[in-house]
N, C-alpha and C positions, 0 to 999 in steps of 0.2 A: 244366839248370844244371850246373855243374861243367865245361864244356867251356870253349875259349880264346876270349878276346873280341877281336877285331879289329875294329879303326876300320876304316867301308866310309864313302863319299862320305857319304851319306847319314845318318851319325854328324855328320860333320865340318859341313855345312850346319846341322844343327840346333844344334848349339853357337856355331855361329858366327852364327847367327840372335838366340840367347839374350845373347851377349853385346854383339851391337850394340844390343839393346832396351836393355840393361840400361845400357849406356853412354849412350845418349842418354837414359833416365831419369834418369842419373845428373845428366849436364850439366845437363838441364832443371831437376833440384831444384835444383843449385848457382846456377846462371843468379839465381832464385826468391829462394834466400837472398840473394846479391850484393843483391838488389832490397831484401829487408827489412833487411838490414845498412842500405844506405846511407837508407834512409826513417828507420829509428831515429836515424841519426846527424843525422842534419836535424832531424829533431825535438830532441833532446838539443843540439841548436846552439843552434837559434833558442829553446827554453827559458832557456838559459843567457843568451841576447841581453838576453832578456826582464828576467830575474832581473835582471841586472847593469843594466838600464837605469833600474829602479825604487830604487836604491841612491843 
């Protein structure tokens, strides 16, 4: 310890590994929620259809 750290390829690959994982997890959750966002809203639609047609 105490000695200079210097990035060697083999730094760089492994971060750069982590962060494409970490990217495409990301997208994947987001993708995920886009899907539950619009399932909620269809539901809260077609409730509101309902509601208003019983009126």
């Amino acid at each position: 310890m105490g000695g200079r750290f210097t990035w060697t390829l083999l730094h760089t690959e492994a971060l750069q590994s982590l962060a494409a994982d970490s990217y495409a997890d990301f997208l994947r959750r987001s993708q995920e929620e886009q899907r539950m966002a619009a399932a909620f809203y269809r539901a809260v639609r077609e409730a509101a259809r309902a509601g208003s047609s019983r009126s």
